[in-house]
C-alpha positions in Angstrom: -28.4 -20.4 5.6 -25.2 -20.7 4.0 -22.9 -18.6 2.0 -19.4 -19.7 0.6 -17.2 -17.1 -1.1 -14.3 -17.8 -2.7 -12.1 -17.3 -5.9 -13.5 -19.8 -8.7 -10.1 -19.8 -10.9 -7.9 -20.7 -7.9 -7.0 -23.9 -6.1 -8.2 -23.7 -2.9 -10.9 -22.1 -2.7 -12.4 -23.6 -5.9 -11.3 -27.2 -5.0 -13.3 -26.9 -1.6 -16.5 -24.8 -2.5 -18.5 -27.6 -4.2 -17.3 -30.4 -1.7 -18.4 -28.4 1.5 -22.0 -27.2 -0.6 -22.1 -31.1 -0.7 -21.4 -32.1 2.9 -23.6 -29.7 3.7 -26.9 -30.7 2.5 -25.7 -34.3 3.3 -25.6 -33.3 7.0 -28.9 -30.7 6.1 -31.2 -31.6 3.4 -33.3 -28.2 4.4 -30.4 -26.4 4.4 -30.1 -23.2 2.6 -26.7 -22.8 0.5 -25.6 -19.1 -1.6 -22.6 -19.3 -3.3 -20.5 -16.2 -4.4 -17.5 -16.9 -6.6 -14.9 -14.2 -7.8 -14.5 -14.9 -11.5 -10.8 -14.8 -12.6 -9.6 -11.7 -14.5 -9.2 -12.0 -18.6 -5.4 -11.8 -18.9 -4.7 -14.6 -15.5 -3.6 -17.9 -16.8 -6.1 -19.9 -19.2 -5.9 -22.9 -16.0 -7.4 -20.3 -13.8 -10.3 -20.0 -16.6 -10.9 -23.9 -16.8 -10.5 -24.2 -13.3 -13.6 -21.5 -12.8 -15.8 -23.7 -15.5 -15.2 -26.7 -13.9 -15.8 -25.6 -9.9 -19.1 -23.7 -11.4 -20.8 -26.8 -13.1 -20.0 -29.0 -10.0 -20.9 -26.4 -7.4 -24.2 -25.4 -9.2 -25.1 -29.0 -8.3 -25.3 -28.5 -4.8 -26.1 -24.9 -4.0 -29.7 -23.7 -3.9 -28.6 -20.1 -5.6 -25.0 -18.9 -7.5 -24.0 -15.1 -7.5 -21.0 -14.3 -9.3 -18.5 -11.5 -10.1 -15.6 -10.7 -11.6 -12.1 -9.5 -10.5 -12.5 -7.0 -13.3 -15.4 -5.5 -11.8 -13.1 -4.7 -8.3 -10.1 -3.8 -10.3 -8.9 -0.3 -10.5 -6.9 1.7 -13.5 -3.3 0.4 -13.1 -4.1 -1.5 -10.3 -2.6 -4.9 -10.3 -4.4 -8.7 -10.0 -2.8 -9.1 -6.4 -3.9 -5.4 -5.8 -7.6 -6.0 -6.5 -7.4 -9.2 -5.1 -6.1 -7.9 -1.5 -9.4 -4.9 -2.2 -11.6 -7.8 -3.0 -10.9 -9.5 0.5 -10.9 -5.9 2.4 -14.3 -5.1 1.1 -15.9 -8.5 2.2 -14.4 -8.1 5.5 -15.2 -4.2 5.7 -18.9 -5.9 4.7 -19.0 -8.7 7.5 -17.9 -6.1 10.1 -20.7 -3.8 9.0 -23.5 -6.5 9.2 -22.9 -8.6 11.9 -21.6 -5.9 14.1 -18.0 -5.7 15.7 -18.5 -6.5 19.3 -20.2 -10.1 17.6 -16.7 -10.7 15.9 -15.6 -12.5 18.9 -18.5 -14.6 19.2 -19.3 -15.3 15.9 -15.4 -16.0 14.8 -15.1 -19.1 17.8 -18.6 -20.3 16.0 -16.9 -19.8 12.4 -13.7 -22.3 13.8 -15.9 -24.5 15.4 -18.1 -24.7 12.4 -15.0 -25.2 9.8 -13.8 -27.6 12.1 -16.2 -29.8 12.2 -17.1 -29.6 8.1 -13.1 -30.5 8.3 -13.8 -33.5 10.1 -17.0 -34.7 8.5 -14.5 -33.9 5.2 -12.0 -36.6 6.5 -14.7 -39.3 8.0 -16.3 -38.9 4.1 -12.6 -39.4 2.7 -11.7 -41.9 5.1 -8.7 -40.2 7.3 -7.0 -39.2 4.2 -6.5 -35.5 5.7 -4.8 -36.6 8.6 
């Protein structure tokens, strides 16, 4: 199983969500792809919003299930985007910790880099060097 998180109103993390869904079950038919995107808050730029619409329709192509919430839901009275975006990323790490257990960190971050690594390089083959 697979789950990609990521901010759906962004660049990166938008841009790059429905490719490696893609690559994915190219390299795994069977395999089992969740997707969780952070929704951009109301009063972020209108690009952020049509960026999120657009990453949804083509991710929800290649993903067997979609969760998804918004910033607003993490945000705090006063508190500002870059604010709940920085408690947004503390709770999911805070949430990793918890279930995979801290002495596995080690272990299962060297997997993690080996793992993006290689997506990275199937990426490029796919693209043909265009990375590099």
């Amino acid at each position: 199983m697979y789950v990609i998180v990521y901010g759906a109103g962004g660049g990166t993390g938008s841009g790059i969500s429905g490719v490696v869904a893609k690559i994915i079950k190219e390299i795994d038919q069977k395999a089992l792809i969740l997707s969780l995107a952070v929704l951009p808050a109301p009063e972020e730029c209108r690009l952020r919003s049509y960026n999120a619409v657009i990453n949804l329709a083509f991710t929800s192509e290649f993903v067997d299930g979609m969760g998804l919430t918004s910033l607003e839901d993490y945000r705090g009275v006063g508190e500002s985007i870059d604010e709940a975006y920085d408690r947004i990323d503390a709770l999911l790490g805070r949430f990793f910790v918890t279930m995979l257990g801290s002495e596995e960190l080690p272990v299962i971050k060297s997997r993690v880099r080996r793992a993006a690594l290689a997506c990275l390089e199937a990426v490029e083959d796919r693209l043909g060097g265009v990375l590099a």
